[in-house]
Legacy VTK file of the C-alpha trace (Angstrom):
# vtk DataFile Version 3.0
C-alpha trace
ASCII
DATASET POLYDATA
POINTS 118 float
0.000 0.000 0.000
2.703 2.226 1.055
4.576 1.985 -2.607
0.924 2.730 -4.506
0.953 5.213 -2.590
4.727 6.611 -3.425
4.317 6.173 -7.088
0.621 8.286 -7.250
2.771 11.313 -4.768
5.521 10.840 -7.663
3.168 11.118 -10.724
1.719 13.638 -9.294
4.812 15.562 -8.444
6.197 15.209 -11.788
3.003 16.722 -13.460
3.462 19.428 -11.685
7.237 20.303 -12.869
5.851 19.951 -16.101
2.665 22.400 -15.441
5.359 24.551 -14.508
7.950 24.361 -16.449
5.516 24.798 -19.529
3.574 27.681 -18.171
6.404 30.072 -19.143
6.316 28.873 -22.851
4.038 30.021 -25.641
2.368 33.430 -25.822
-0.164 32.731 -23.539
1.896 32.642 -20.762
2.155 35.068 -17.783
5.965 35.943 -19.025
4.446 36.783 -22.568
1.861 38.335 -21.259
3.774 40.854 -19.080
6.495 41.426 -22.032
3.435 42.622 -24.607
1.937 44.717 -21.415
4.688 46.418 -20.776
5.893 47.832 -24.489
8.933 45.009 -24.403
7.815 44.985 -28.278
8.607 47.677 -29.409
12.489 47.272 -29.224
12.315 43.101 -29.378
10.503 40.531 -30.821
10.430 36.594 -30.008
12.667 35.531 -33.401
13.861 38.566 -34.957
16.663 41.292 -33.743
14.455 44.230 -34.225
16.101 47.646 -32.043
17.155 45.174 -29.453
18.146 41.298 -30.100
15.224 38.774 -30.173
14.156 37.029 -27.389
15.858 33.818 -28.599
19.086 35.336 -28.975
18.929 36.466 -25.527
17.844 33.215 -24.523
20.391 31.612 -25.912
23.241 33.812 -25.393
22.703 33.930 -21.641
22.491 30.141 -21.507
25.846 30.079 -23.330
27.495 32.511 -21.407
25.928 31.952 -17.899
24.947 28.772 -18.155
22.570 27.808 -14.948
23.043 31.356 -14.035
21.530 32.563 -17.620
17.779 33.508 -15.584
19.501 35.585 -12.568
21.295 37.787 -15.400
18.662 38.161 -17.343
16.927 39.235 -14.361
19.612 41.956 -13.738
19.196 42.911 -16.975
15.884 43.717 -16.891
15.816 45.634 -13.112
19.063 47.607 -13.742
19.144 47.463 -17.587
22.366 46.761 -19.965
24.061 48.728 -22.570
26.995 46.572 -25.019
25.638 43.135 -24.501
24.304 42.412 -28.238
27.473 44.585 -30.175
28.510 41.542 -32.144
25.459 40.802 -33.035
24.885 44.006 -34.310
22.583 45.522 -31.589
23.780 49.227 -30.144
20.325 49.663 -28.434
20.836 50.133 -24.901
18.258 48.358 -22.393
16.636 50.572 -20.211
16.240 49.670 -16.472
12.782 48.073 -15.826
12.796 47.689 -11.742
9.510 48.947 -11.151
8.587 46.168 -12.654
9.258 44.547 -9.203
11.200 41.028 -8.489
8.500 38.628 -8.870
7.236 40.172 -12.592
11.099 40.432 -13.386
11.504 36.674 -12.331
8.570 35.714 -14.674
9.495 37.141 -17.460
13.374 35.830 -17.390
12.205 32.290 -17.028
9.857 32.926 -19.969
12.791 34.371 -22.027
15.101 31.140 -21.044
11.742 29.009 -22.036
13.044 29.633 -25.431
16.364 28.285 -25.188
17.325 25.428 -27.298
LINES 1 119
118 0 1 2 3 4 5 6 7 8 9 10 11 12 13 14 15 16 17 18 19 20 21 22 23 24 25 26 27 28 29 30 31 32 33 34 35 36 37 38 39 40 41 42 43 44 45 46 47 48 49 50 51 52 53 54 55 56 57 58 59 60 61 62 63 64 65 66 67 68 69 70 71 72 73 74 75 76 77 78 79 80 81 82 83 84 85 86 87 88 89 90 91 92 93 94 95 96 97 98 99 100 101 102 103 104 105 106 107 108 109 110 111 112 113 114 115 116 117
C-alpha cells in the first residue's frame, strides 16, 4: 500500500514540474503576457533582432554565457538594464532599467525568455 501510494505522490509531483515548467512557454503565458503589457515589443521581438536582439538570442546567449546562471542575469538585466551586450550581433540599443517592474514580474518574465532556449 505504502509503494501505490509513493508512485501516485511521484506522478503527481512530476506533473506538476511539467505544469510549470511549460507555463512560461508560448504566448499565452504570464511571461508573454507581461512582455506585450509592458511595451517590451517595441524594441524586441520573439525571433527577430528588431532595435534590441530577439528574445531567442537572448535566450540563448545567456544560456551560453551563464549557463545555470543565464535567468539571474537576465533578471539583472531587466531591473538595472544593460548597454553593449548584443554589439557583435549588431545591436547598439541600450536596455533601459525596468525595476519597477518589481522582483517577482522580473523573475517571470526571465524564465519565460530562457523558455526559449534550445
Amino acid at each position: 500500500m505504502k509503494l501505490k501510494g509513493f508512485f501516485v505522490v511521484a506522478a503527481a509531483a512530476s506533473f506538476m514540474f511539467a505544469v510549470s515548467q511549460n507555463s512560461f512557454a508560448g504566448d499565452n503565458g504570464p511571461g508573454y503576457k507581461l512582455i506585450k503589457a509592458n511595451g517590451c515589443l517595441a524594441c524586441h521581438s520573439v525571433d527577430q533582432n528588431k532595435i534590441g536582439p530577439s528574445y531567442k538570442l537572448v535566450a540563448e546567449t545567456n544560456k551560453k554565457e551563464y549557463g545555470k546562471g543565464a535567468i539571474k542575469e537576465i533578471e539583472r538585466a531587466i531591473e538595472k538594464g544593460s548597454k553593449g551586450k548584443y554589439k557583435k550581433y549588431g545591436i547598439a540599443a541600450v536596455m533601459p532599467p525596468y525595476g519597477y517592474l518589481g522582483k517577482q514580474k522580473i523573475e517571470i518574465i526571465a524564465k519565460w525568455i530562457m523558455s526559449l532556449a534550445k
